[in-house]
C-alpha positions as CSV (number, residue, x, y, z in Angstrom):
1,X,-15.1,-3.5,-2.0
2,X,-18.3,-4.9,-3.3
3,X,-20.7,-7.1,-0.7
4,X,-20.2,-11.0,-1.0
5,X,-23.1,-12.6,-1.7
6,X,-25.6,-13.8,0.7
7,X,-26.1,-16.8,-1.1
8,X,-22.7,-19.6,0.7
9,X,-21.0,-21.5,-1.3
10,X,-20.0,-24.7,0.2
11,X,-16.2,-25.0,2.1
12,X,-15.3,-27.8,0.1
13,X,-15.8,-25.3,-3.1
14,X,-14.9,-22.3,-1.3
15,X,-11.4,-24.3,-0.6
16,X,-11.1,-24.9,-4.3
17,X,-11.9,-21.5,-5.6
18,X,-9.4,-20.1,-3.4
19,X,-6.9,-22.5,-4.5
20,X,-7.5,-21.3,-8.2
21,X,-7.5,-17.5,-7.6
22,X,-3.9,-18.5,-5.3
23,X,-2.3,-20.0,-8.3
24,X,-3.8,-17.5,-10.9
25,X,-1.8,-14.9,-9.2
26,X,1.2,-17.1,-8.9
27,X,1.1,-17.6,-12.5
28,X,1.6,-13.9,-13.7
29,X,5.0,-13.0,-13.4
30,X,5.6,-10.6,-16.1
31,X,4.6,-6.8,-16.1
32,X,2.8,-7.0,-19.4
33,X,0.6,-9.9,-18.5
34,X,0.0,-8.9,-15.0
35,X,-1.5,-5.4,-15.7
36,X,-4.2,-7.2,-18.1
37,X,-5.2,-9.7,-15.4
38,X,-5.6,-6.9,-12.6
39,X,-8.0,-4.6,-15.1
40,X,-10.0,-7.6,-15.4
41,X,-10.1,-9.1,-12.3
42,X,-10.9,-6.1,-10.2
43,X,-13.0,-3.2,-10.5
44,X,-11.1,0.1,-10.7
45,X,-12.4,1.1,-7.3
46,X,-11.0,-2.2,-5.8
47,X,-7.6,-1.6,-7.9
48,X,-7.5,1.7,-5.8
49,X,-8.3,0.3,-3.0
50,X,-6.1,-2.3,-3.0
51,X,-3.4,0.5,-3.5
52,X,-3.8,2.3,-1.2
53,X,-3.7,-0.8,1.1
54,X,-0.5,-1.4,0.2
55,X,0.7,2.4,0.2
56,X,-1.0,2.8,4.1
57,X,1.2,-0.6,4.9
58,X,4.7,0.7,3.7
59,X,4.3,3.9,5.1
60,X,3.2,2.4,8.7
61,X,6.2,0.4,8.2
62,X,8.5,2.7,7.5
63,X,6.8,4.9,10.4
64,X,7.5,8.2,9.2
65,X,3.8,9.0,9.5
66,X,0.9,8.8,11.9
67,X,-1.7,7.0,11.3
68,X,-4.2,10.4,10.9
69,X,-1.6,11.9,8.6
70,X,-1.7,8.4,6.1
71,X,-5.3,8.8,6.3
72,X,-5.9,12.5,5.1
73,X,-3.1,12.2,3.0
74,X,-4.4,9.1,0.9
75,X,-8.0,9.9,1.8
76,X,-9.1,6.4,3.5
77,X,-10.6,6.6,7.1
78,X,-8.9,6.0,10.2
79,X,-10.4,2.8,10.8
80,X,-8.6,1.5,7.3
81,X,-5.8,2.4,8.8
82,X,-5.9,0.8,11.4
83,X,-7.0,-2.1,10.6
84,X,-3.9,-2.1,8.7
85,X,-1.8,-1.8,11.5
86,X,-3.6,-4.0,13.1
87,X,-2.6,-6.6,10.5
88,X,1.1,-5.4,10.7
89,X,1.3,-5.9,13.9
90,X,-0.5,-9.3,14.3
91,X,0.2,-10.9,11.3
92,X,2.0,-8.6,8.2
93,X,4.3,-11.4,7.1
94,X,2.3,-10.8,3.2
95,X,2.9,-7.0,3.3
96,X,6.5,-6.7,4.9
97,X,7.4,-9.2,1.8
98,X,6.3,-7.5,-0.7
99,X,7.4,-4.2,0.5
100,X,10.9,-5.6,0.8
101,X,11.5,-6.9,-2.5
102,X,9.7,-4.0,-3.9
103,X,12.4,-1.3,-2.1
104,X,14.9,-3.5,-4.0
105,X,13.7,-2.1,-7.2
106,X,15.1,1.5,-8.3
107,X,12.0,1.7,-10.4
108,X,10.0,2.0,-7.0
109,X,12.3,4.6,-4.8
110,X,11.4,6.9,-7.2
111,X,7.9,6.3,-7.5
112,X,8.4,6.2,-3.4
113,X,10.1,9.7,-4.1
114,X,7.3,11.4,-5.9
115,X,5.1,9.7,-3.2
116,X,7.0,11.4,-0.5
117,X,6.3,14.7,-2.4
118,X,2.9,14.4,-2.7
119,X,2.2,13.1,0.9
120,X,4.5,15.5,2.4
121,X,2.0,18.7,3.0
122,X,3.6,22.2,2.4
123,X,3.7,24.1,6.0
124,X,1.0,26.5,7.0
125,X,1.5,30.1,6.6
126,X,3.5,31.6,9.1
127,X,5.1,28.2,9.8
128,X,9.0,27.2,10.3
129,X,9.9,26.7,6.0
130,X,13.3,25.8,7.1
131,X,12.3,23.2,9.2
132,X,9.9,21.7,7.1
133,X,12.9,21.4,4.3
134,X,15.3,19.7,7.3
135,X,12.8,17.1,7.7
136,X,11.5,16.8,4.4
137,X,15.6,16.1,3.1
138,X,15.9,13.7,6.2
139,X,12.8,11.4,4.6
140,X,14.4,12.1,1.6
141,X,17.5,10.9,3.0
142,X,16.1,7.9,5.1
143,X,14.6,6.6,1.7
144,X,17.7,6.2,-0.4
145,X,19.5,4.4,2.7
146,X,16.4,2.3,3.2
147,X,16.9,-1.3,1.1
């Protein structure tokens, strides 16, 4: 994420601005309008950020992951990490929402599915393959159930 300026902008007007960018988001309900607003409003390094955010919060919550695993997998340090856990466990409220209504949505167990396959690493050389399949089909498994 980029630096925020040096330069503070009064509390009465920071209130207000974050009032504004509050209900802008509110007001984008649709896919087709909110994929628009996103490209513009963020940089495609924050978009990716921000993604990964939320991809580090859902698999902390579902816990089928460490929290070194979620970072070489999605390539974010430990200390991203958690933070996010941190957040989870303090506050979270704004992340276990989301991720709720989004496991509601077909749509997003399969794009949870081709997550799975991506994250999951193959076994080393030399390592237990059928083991690795058991537990891969039980995440496999756990998804579907979990709604």
């Amino acid at each position: 994420m980029p630096p925020v300026s040096k330069r503070l902008v009064p509390s009465e007007i920071e209130k207000r601005i974050y009032e504004i960018y509050i209900k802008s988001f509110g007001k984008v309900s649709k896919r087709q309008d909110v994929i628009p607003f996103l490209t513009d409003l963020f940089t495609p390094t924050e978009r990716i950020m921000i993604a990964k955010r939320l991809a580090i919060a859902f698999l902390l919550i579902r816990g089928d992951y460490n929290q070194r695993g979620i970072a070489r997998s999605l390539k974010v340090s430990t200390n991203t990490v958690v933070r996010i856990n941190n957040v989870l466990k303090t506050q979270g409220d704004g992340y276990r929402k989301v991720i709720d209504k989004l496991l509601r949505d077909e749509e997003f167990k399969v794009l949870l599915n081709d997550l799975y396959e991506i994250v999951i690493p193959c076994p080393p050389k030399g390592a237990n393959w059928c083991e690795w399949k058991k537990t891969r089909r039980e995440r496999k498994d756990r998804l579907r159930s979990f709604s």
